[in-house]
N, C-alpha and C positions, 0 to 999 in steps of 0.2 A: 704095538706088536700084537696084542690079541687082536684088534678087529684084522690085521692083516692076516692072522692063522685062520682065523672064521671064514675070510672072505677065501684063500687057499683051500681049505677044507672043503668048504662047498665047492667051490670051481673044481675040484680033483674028483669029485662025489659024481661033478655031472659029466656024461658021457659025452655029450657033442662042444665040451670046451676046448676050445684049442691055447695051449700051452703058452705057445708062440706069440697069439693074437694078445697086445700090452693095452687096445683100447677096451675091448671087450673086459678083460681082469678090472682096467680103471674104472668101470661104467657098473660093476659090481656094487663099488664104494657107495655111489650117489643113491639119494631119497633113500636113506637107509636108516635106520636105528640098532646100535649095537649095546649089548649088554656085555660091561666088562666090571672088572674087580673095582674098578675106579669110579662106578656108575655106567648111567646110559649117557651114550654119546650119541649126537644126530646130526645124519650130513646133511644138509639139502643136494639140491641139484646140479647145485656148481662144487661140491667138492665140501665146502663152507661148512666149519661144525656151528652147528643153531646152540647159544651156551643156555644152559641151564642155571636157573638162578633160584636159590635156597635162602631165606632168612633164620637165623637162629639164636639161640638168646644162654645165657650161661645160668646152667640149673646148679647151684651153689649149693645143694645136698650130695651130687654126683662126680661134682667139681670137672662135668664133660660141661662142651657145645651141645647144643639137643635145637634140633632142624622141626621148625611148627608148622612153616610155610615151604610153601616147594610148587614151582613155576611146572606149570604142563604145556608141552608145545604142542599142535596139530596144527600141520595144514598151517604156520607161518603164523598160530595163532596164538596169542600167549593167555594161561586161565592158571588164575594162582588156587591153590588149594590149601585148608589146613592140613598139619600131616598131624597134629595133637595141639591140647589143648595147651595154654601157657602157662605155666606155673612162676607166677611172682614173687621174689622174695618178702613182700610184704601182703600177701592174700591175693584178693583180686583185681586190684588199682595198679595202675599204670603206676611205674617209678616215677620221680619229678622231673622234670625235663631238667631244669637246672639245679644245683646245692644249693641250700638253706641258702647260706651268705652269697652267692652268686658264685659266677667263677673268679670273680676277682677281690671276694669277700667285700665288696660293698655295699648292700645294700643298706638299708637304711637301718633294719632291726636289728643287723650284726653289727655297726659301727660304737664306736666308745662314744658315751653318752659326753655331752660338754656341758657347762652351767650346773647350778642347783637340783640337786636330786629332793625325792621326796623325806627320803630316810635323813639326806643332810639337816634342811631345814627341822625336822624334826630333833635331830643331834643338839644343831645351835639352839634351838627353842629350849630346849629339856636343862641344857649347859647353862642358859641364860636367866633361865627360873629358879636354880638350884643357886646360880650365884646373889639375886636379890634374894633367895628366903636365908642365906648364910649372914648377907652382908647389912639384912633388920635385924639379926639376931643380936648380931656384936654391935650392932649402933644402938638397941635397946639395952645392953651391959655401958656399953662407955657413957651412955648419957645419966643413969640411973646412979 
């Protein structure tokens, strides 16, 4: 609705427009760039809006979207720009592409350990030593 009041607007603005004429009004639209509430919008030649594409990343201090990157058309041409810098929630490293444990929690260093742990054998060693210094004790009583 706005670019059509824009395009109205002017066409009513200029003196030699004819009211009547529905090609000339339609031929306003084309190679054009409109600024409206919603953004700029761009027709080309055939009518065709050229889309604009924007990446954005979520600032977890503001808890918005915030737009870093934003695609510039010319001339059929596409040139990406920064619109600001990116703020990380972890500084200035890129987040990990995957979770620690994977997405399917497999990986190797998140799985439950199977067999012998360090701390076990240490368990039974420590168990094992305290039962021979208990079990020369009492055989040094019964034999005495």
């Amino acid at each position: 609705m706005e670019m059509l009041a824009q395009v109205l607007n002017e066409s009513l603005a200029d003196p030699d427009f004819d009211p009547r004429n529905g090609r000339a009004l339609a031929r306003r639209f084309l190679n054009r760039t409109f600024d409206t509430s919603s953004g700029r919008v761009i027709l080309d030649r055939f009518g065709d809006r050229t889309p604009s594409v924007s990446v954005s990343y979520f600032n977890d201090t503001t808890g918005d979207f915030e737009v870093y990157i934003r695609s510039n058309i010319t001339n059929g041409d596409y040139r990406y720009s920064a619109v600001k810098p990116v703020s990380w929630f972890n500084g200035s490293h890129l987040p990990p592409n995957e979770p620690m444990c994977g997405y399917m929690g497999d990986k190797l260093e998140c799985r439950p350990h199977t067999g012998f742990q360090t701390k076990e054998i240490f368990a039974g060693a420590g168990v094992a030593v305290v039962v021979l210094i208990v079990g020369s004790i009492c055989l040094g009583y019964l034999i005495r």
